[in-house]
Biopython code that builds the backbone (N, CA, C, O; Angstrom):
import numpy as np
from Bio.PDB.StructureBuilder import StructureBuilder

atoms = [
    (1, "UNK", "N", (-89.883, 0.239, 11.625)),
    (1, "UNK", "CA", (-91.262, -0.072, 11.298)),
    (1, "UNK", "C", (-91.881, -0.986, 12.360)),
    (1, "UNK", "O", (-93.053, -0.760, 12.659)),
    (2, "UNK", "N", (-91.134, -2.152, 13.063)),
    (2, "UNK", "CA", (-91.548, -3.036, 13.894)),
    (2, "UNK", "C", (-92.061, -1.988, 15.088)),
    (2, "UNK", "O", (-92.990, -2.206, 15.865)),
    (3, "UNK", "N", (-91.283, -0.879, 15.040)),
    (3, "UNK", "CA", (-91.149, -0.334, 16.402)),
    (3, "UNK", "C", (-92.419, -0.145, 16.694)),
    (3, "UNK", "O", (-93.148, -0.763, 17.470)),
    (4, "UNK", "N", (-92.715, 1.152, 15.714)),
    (4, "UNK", "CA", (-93.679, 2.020, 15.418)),
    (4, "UNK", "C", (-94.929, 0.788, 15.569)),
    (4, "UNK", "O", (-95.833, 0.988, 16.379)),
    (5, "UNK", "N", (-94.915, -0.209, 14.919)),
    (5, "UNK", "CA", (-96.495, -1.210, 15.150)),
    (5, "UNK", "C", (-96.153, -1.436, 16.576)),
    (5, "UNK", "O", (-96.844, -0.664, 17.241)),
    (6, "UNK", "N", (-95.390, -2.154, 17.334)),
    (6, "UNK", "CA", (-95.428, -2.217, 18.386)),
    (6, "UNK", "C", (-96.577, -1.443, 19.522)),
    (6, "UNK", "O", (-97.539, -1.775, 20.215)),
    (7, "UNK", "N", (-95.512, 0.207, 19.089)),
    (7, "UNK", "CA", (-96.246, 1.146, 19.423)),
    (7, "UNK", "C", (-97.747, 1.221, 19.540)),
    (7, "UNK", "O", (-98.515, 1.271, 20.501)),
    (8, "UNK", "N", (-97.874, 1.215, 18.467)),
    (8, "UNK", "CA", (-99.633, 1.303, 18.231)),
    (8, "UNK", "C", (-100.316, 0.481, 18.483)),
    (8, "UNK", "O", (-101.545, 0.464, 18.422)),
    (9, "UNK", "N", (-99.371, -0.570, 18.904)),
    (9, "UNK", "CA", (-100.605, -1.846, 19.688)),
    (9, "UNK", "C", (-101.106, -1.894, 20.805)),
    (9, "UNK", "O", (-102.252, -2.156, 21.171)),
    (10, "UNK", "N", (-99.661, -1.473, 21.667)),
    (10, "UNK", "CA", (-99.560, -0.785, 22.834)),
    (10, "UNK", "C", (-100.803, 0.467, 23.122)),
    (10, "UNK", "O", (-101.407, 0.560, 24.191)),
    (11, "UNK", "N", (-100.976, 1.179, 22.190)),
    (11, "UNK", "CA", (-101.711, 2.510, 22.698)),
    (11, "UNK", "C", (-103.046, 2.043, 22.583)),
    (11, "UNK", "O", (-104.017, 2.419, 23.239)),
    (12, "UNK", "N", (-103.009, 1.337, 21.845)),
    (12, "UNK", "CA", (-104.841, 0.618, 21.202)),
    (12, "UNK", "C", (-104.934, -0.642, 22.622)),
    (12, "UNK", "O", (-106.092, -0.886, 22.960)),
    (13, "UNK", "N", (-104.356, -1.037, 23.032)),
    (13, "UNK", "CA", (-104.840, -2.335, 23.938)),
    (13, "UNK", "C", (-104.743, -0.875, 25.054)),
    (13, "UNK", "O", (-105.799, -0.252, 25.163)),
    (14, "UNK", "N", (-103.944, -0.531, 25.578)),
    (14, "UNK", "CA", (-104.457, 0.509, 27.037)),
    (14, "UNK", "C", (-105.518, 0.768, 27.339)),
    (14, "UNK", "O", (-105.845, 0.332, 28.443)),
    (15, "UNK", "N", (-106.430, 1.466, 26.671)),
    (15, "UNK", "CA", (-107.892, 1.268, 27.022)),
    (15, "UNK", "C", (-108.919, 0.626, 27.539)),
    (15, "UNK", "O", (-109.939, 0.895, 28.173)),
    (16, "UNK", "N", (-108.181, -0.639, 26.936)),
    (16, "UNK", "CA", (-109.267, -1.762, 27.232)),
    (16, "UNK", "C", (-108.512, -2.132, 28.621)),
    (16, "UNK", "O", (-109.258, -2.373, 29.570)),
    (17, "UNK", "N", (-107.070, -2.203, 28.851)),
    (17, "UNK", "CA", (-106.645, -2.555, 30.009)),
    (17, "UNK", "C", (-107.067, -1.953, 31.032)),
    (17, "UNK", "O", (-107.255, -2.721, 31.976)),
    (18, "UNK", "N", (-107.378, -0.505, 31.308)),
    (18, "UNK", "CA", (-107.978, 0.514, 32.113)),
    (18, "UNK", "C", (-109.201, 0.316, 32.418)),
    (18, "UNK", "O", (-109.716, 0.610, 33.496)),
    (19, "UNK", "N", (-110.021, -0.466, 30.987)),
    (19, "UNK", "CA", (-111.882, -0.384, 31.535)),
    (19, "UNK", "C", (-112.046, -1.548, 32.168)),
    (19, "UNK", "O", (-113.138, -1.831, 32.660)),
    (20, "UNK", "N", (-110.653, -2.636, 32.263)),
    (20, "UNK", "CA", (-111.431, -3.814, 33.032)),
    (20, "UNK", "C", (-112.525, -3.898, 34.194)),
    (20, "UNK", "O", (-112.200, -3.045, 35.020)),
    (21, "UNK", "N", (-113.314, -4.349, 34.480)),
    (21, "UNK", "CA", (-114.182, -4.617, 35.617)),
    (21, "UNK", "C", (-113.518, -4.881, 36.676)),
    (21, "UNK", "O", (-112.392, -5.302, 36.941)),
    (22, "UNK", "N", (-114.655, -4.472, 37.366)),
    (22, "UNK", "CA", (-114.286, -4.783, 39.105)),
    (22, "UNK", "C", (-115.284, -5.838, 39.583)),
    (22, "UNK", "O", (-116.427, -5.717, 39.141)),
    (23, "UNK", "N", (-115.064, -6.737, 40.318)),
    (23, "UNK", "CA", (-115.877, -7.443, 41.682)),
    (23, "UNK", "C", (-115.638, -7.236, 43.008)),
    (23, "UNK", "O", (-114.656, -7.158, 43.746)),
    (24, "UNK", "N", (-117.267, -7.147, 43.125)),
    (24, "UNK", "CA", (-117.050, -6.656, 44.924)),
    (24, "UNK", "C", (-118.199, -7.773, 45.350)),
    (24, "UNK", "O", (-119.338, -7.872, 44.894)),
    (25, "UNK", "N", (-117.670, -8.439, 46.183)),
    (25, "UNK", "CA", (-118.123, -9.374, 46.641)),
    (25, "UNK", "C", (-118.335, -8.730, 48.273)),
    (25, "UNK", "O", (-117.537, -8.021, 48.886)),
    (26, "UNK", "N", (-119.922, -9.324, 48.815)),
    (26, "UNK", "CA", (-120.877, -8.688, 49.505)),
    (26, "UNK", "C", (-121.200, -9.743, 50.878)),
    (26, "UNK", "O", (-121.120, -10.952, 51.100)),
    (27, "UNK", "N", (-121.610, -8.498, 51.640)),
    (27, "UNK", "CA", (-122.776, -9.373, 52.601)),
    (27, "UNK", "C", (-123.938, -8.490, 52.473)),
    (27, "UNK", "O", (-123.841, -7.264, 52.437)),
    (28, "UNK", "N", (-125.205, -9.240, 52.394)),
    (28, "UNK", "CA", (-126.625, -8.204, 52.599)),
    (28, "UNK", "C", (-127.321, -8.817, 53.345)),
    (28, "UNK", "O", (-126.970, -9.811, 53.981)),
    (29, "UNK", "N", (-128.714, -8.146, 53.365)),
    (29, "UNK", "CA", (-130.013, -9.081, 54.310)),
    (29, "UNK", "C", (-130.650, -8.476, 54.176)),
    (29, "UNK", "O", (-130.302, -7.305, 54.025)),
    (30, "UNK", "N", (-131.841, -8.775, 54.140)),
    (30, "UNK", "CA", (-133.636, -8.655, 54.060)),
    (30, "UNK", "C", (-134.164, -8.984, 55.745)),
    (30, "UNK", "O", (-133.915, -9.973, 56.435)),
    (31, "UNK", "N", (-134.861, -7.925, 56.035)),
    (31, "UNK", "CA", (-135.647, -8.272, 56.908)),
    (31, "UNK", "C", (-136.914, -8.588, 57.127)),
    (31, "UNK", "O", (-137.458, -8.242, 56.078)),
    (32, "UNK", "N", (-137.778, -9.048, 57.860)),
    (32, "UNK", "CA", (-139.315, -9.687, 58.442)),
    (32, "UNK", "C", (-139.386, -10.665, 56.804)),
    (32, "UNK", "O", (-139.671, -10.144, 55.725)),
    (33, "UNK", "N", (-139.109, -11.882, 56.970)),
    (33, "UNK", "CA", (-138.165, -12.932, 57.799)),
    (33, "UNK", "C", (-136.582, -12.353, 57.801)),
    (33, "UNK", "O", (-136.279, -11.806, 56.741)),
    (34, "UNK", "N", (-135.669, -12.384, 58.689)),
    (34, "UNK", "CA", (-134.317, -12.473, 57.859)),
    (34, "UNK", "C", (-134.241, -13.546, 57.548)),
    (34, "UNK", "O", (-134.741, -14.639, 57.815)),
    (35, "UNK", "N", (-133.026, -12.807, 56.479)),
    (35, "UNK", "CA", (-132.467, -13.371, 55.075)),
    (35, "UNK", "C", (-130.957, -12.909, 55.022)),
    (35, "UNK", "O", (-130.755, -11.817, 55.552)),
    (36, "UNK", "N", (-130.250, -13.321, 54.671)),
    (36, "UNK", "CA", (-128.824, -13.093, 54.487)),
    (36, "UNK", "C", (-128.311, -14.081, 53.584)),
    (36, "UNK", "O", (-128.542, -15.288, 53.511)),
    (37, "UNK", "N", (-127.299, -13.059, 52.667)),
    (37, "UNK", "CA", (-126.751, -13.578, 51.435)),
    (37, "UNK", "C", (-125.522, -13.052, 51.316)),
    (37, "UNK", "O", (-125.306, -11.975, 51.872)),
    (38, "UNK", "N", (-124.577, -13.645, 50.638)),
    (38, "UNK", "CA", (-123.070, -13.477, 50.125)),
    (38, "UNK", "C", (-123.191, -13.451, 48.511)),
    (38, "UNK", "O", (-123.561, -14.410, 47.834)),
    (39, "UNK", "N", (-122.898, -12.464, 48.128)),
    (39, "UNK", "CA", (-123.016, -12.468, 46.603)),
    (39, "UNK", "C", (-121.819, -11.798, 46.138)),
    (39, "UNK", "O", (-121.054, -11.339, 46.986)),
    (40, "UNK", "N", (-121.435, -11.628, 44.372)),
    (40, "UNK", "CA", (-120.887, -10.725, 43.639)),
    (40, "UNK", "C", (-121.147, -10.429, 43.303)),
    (40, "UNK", "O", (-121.970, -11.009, 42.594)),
    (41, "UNK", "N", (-120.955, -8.838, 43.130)),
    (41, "UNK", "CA", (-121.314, -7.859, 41.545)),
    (41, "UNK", "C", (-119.868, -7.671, 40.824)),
    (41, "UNK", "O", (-118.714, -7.669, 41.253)),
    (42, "UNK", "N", (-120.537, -7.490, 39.341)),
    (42, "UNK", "CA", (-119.352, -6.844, 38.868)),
    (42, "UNK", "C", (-119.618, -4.813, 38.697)),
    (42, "UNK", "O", (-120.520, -4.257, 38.070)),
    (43, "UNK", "N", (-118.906, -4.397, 39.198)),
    (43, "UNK", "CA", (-118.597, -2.830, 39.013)),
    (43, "UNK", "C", (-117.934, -2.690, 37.473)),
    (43, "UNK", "O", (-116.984, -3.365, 37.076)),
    (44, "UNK", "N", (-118.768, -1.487, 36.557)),
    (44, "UNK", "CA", (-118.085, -1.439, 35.165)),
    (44, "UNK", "C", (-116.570, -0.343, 35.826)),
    (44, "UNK", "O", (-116.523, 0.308, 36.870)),
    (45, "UNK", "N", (-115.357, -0.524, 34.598)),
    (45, "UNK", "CA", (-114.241, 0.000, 34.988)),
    (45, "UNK", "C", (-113.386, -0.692, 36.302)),
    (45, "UNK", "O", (-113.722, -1.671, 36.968)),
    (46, "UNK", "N", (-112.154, 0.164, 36.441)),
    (46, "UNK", "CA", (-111.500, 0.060, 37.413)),
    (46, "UNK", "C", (-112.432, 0.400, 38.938)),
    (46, "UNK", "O", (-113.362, 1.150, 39.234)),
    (47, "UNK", "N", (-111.368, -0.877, 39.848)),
    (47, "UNK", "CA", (-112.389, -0.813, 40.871)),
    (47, "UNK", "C", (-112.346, 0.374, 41.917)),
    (47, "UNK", "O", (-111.205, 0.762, 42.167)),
    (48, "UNK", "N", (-113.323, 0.991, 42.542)),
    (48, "UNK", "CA", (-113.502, 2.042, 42.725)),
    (48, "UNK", "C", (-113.011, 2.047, 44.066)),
    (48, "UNK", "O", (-112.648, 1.035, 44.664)),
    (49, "UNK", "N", (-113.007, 3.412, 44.608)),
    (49, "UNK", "CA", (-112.840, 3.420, 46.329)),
    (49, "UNK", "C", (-114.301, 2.589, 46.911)),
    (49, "UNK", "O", (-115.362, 2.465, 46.301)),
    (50, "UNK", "N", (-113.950, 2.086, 48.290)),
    (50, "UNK", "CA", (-114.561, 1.376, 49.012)),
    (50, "UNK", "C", (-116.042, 1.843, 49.124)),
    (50, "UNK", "O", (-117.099, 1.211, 49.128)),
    (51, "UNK", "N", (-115.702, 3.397, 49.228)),
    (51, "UNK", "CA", (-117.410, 4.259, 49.539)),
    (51, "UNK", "C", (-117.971, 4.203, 48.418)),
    (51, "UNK", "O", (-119.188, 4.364, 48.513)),
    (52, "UNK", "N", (-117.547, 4.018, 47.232)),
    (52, "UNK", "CA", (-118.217, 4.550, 46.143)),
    (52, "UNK", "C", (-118.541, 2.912, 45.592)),
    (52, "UNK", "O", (-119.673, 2.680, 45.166)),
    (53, "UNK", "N", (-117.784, 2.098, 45.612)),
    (53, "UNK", "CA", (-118.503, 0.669, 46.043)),
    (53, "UNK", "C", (-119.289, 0.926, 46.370)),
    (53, "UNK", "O", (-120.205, 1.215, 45.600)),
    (54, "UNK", "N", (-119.448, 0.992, 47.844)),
    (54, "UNK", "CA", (-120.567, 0.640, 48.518)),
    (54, "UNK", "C", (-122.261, 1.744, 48.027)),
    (54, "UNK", "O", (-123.427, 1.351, 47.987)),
    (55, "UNK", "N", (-121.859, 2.734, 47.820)),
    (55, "UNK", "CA", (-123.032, 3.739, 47.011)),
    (55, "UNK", "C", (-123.700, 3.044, 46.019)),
    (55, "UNK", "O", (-124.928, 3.034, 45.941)),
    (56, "UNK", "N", (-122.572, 2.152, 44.846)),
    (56, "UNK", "CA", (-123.052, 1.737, 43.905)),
    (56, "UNK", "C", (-123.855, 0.266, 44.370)),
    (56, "UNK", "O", (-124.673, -0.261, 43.615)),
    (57, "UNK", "N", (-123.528, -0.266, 45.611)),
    (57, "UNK", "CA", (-123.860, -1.742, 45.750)),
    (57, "UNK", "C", (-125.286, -1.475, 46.140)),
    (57, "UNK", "O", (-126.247, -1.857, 45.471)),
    (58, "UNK", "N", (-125.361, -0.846, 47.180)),
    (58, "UNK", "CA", (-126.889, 0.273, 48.045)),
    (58, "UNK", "C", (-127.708, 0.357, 47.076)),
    (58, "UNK", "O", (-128.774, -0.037, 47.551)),
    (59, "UNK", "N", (-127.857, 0.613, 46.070)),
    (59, "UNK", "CA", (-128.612, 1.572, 45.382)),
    (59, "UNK", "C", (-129.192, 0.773, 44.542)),
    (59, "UNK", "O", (-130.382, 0.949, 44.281)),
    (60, "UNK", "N", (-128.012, -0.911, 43.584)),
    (60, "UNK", "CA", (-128.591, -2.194, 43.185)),
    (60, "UNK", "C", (-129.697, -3.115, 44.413)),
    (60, "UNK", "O", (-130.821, -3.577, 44.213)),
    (61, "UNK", "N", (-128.954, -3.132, 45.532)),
    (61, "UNK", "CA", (-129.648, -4.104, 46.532)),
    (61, "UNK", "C", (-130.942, -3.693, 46.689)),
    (61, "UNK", "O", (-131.964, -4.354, 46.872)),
    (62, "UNK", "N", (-130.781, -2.623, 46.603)),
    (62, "UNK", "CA", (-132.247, -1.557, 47.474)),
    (62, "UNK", "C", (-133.281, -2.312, 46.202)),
    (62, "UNK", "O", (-134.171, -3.106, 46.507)),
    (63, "UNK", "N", (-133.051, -2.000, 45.079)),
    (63, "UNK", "CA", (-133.983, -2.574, 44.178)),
    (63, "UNK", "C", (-134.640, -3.797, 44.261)),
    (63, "UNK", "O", (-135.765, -4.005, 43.806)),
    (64, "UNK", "N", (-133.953, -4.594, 44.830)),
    (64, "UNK", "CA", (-134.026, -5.963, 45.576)),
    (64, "UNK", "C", (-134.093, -6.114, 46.833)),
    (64, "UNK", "O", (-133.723, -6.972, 47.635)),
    (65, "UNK", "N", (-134.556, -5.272, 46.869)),
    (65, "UNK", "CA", (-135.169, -5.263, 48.714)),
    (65, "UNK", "C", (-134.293, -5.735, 49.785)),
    (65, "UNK", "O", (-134.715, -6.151, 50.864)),
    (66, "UNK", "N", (-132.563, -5.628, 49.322)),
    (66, "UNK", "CA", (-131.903, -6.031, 50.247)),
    (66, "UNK", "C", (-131.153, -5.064, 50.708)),
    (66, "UNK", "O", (-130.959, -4.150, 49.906)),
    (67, "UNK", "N", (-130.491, -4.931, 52.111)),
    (67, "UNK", "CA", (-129.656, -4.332, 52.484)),
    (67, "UNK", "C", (-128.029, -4.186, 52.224)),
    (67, "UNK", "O", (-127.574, -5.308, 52.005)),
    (68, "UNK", "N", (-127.238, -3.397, 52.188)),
    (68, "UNK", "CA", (-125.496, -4.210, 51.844)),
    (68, "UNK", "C", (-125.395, -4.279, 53.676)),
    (68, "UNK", "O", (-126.016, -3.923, 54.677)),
    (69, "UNK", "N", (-124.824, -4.610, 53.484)),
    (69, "UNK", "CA", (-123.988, -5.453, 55.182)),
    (69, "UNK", "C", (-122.659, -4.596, 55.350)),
    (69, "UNK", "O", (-122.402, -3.908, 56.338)),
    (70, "UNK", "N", (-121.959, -4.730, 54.369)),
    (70, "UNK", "CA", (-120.804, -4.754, 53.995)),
    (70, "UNK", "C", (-119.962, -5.255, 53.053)),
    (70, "UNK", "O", (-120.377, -6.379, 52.770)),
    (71, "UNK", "N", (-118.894, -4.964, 52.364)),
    (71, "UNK", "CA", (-118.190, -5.631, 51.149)),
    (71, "UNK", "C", (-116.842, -6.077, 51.708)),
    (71, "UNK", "O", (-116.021, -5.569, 52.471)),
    (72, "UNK", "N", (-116.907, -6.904, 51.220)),
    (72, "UNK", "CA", (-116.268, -8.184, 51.672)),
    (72, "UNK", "C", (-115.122, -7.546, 50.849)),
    (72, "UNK", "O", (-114.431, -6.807, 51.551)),
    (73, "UNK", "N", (-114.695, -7.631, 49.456)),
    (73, "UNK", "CA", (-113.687, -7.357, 49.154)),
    (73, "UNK", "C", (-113.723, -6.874, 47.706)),
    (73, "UNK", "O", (-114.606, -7.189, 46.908)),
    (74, "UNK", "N", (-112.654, -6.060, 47.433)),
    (74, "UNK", "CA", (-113.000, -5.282, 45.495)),
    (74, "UNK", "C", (-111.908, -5.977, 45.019)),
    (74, "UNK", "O", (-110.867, -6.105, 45.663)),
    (75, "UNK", "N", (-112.160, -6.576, 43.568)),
    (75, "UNK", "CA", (-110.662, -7.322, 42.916)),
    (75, "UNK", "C", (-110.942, -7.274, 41.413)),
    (75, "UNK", "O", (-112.004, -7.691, 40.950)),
    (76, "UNK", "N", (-109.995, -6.772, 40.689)),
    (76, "UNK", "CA", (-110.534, -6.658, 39.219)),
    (76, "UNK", "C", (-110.555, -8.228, 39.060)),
    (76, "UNK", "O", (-111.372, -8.831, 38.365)),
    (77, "UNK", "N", (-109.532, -8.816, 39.809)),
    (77, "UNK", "CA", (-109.556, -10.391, 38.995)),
    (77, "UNK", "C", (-111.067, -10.998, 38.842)),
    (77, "UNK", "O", (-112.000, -10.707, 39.591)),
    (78, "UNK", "N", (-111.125, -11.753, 37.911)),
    (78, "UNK", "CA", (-112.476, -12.814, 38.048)),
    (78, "UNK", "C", (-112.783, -13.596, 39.238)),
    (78, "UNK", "O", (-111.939, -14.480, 39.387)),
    (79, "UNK", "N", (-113.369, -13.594, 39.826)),
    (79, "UNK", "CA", (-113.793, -14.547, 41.970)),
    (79, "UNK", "C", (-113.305, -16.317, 40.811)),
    (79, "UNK", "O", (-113.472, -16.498, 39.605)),
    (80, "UNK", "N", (-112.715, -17.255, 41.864)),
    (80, "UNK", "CA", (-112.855, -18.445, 41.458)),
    (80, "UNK", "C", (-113.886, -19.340, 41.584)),
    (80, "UNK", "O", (-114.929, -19.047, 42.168)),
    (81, "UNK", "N", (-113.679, -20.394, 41.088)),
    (81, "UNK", "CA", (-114.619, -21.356, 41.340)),
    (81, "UNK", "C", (-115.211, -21.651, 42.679)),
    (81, "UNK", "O", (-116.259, -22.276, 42.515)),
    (82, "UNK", "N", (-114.973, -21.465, 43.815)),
    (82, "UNK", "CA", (-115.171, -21.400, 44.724)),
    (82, "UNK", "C", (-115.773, -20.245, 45.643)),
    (82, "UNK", "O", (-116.436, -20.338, 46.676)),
    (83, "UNK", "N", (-115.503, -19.566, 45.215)),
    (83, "UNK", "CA", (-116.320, -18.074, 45.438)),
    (83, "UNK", "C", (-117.811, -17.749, 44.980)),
    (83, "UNK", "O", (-118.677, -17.220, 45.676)),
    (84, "UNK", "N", (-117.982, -18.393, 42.995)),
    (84, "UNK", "CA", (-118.326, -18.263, 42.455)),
    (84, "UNK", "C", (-119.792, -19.579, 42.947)),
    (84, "UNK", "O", (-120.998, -19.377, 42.801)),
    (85, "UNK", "N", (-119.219, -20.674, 43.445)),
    (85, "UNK", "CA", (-120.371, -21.545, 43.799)),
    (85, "UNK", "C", (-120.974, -20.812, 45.596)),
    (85, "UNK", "O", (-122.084, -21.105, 46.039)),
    (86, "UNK", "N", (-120.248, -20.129, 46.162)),
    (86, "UNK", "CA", (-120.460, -19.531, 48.004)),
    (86, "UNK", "C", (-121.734, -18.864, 47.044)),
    (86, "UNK", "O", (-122.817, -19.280, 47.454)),
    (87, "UNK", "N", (-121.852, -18.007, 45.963)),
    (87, "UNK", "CA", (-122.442, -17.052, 46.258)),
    (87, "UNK", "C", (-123.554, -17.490, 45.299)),
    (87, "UNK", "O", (-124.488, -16.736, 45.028)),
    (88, "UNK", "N", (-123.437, -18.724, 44.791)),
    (88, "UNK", "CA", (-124.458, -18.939, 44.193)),
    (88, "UNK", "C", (-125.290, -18.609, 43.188)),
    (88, "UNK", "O", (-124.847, -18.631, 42.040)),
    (89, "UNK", "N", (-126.437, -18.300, 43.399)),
    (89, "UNK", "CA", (-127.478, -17.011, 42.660)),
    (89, "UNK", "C", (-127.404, -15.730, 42.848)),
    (89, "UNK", "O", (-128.037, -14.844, 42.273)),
    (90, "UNK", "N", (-126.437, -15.626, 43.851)),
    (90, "UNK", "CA", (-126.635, -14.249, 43.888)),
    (90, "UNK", "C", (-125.275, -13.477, 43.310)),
    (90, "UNK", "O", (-124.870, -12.339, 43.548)),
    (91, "UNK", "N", (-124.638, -14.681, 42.333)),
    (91, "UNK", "CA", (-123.401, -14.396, 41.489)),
    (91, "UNK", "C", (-123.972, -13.356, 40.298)),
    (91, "UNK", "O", (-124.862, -13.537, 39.468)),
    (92, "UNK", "N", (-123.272, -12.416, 40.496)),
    (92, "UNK", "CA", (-123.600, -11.691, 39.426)),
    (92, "UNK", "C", (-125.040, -11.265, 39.135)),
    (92, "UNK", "O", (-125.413, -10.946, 38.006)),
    (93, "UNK", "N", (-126.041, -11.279, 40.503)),
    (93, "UNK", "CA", (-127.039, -10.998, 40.408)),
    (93, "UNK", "C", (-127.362, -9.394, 40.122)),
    (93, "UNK", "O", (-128.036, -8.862, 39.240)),
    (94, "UNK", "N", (-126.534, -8.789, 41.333)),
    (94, "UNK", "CA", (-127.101, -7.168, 41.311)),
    (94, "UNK", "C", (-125.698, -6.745, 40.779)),
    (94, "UNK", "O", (-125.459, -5.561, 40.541)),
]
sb = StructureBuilder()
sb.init_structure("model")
sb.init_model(0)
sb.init_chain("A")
sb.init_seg("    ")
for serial, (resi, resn, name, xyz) in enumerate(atoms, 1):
    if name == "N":
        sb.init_residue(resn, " ", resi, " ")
    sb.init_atom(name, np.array(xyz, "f"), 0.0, 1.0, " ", f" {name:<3s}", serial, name[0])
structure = sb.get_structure()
């Protein structure tokens, strides 16, 4: 009987282990003035290939009139305290 609950706890938490989020932490810029910023997003789900990052980052920035630069790096973990103050406002902005 222990087994069997075991079991089923196991199959019921997997899901949620699979949809964790991703962060991809950025460079962008705005031009006439430049502007340049270091930010994070979080990506819903597991974190994606690099291109498909970057499709999804493009397409937030653009809304915000910014460019991506490039991505700095994808990590399901949470960014630390220190990451989390670099990027400021633009934590979890787009």
């Amino acid at each position: 009987m222990k087994h069997a609950l075991l079991i089923a706890l196991l199959v019921i938490g997997m899901p949620a282990a699979a949809q964790a989020d991703c962060f991809a932490q950025y460079k962008a810029k705005q031009d006439s003035p430049l502007r340049l910023h270091f930010g994070i997003a979080r990506l819903s789900g597991a974190c994606p290939d690099r291109s498909t990052a970057e499709s999804q980052l493009r397409a937030r920035l653009a809304q915000g009139g910014w460019q991506l630069l490039n991505i700095v790096s994808l990590s399901p973990d949470e960014p630390g305290a220190k990451q989390k103050a670099n990027a400021g406002e633009f934590y979890l902005r787009y």
